[in-house]
C-alpha positions in Angstrom: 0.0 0.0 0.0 1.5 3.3 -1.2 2.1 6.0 1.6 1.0 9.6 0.4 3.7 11.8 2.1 2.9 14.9 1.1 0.1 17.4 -0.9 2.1 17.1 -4.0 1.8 13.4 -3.3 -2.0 13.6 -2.7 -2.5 15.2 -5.9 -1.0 13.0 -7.9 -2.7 9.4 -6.1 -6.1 11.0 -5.6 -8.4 10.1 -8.7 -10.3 13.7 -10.1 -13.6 11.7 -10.7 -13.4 11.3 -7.0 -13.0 14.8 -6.0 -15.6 16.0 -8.5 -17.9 13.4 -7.1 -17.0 14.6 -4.0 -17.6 18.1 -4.3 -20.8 17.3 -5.8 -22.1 15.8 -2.6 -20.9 18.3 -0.9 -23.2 20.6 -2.6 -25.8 17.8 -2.2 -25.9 18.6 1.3 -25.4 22.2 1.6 -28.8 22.4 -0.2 -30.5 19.8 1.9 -29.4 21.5 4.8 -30.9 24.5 3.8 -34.1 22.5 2.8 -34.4 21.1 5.9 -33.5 23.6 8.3 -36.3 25.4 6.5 -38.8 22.9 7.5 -38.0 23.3 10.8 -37.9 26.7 11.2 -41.4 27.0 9.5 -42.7 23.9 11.8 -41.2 26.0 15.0 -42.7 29.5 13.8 -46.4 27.8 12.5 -46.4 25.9 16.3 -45.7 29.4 18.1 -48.1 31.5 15.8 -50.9 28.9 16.2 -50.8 29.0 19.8 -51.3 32.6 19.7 -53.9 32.8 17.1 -55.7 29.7 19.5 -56.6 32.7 22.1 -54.6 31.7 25.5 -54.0 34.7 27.4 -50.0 34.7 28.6 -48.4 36.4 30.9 -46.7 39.0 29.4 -43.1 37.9 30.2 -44.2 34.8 27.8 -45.5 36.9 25.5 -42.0 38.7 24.9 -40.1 36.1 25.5 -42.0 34.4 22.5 -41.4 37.5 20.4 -37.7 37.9 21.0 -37.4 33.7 20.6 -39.0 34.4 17.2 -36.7 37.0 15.8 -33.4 35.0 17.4 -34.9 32.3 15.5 -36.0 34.0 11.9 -32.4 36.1 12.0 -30.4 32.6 12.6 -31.9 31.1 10.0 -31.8 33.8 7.6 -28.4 34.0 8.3 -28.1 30.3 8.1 -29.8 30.6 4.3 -27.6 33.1 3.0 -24.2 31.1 4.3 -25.6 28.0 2.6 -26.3 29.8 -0.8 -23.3 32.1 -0.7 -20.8 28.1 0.4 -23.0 26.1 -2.4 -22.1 28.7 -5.3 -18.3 29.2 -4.4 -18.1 25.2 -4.5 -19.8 25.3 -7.9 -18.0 27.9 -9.0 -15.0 25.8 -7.9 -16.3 23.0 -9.5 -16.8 24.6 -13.0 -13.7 26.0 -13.0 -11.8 23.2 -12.3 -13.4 20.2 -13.4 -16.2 20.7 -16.2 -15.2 19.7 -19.1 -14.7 22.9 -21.5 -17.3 21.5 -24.5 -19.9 21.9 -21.2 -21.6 25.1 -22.1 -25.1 24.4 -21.0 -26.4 26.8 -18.1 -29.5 26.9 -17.1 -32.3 29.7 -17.7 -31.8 32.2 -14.4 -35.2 33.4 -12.5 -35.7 36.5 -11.0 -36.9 35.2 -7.9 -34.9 32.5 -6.8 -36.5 29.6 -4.3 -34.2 30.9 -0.8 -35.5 34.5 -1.4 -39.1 33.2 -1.3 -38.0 31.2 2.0 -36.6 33.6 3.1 -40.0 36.5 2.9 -41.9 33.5 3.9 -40.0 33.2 7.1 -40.0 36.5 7.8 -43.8 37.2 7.3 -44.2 34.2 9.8 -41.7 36.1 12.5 -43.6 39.2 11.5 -47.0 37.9 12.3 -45.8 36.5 16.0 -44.5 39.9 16.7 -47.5 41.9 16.0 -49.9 39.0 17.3 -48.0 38.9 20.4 -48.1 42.7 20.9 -51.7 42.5 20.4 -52.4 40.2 22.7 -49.7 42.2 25.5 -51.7 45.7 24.9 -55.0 44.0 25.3 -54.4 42.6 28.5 -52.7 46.0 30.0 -55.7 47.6 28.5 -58.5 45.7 29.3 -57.3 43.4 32.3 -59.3 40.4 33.3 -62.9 40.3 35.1 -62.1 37.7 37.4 -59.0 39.6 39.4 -56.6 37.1 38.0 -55.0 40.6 36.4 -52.5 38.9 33.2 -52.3 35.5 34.8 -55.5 33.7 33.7 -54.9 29.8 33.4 
């Protein structure tokens, strides 16, 4: 078995096939992370908004503590969306450069609205509608506290 001693020696023992069928997988999962972290996100954000829209008074220090968990959450994951695209198009930038073949000229049609930008509005329309639902819900009970004495702390 042949020792590979140094990066010279690498380069010369390691097959390209291989790294170009490794830096496609690579790029495999840069996307699926970004597809699933998305459904999880949404699945967090649509759990949070529904128990708001269901009607259950909180106590207030939920309330913004539900609002600032949203934001933390939507600005993470934005954040998380953007480093995805920006690390999947320097690898296939990498890619082309390097190890397409040069007859390869195809590229496909570009869109004006490309599928993270609508994750990304749809996201933050979600966070959006757990802020303002949640500040509804916070002015309401200072304005009109509750009948029964229980004040903001109805069960």
């Amino acid at each position: 078995m042949a020792t590979i001693k140094s990066l010279e020696d690498a380069k010369e023992k390691i097959s390209p096939d291989i790294v170009y069928q490794e830096m496609y997988q690579e790029m495999r999962r840069y996307r699926d992370y970004e597809l699933i972290s998305s459904q999880w996100y949404t699945g967090f954000l649509v759990v949070i908004l529904g128990a708001l829209i269901a009607g259950k008074q909180f106590n207030p220090i939920i309330l913004i503590s539900i609002k600032v968990i949203s934001l933390i959450l939507t600005f993470g994951w934005i954040f998380s969306v953007i480093y995805v695209k920006d690390r999947n198009k320097e690898l296939r930038n990498w890619v082309t450069k390097w190890y397409e073949p040069t007859w390869k000229d195809f590229k496909p049609e570009e869109k004006d609205i490309k599928p993270w930008q609508l994750i990304i509005v749809s996201q933050s329309a979600l966070c959006i509608a757990i802020v303002l639902i949640a500040k509804i819900q916070l002015f309401s009970q200072l304005i009109f506290p509750s009948p029964c004495g229980a004040g903001w702390y109805l069960p």
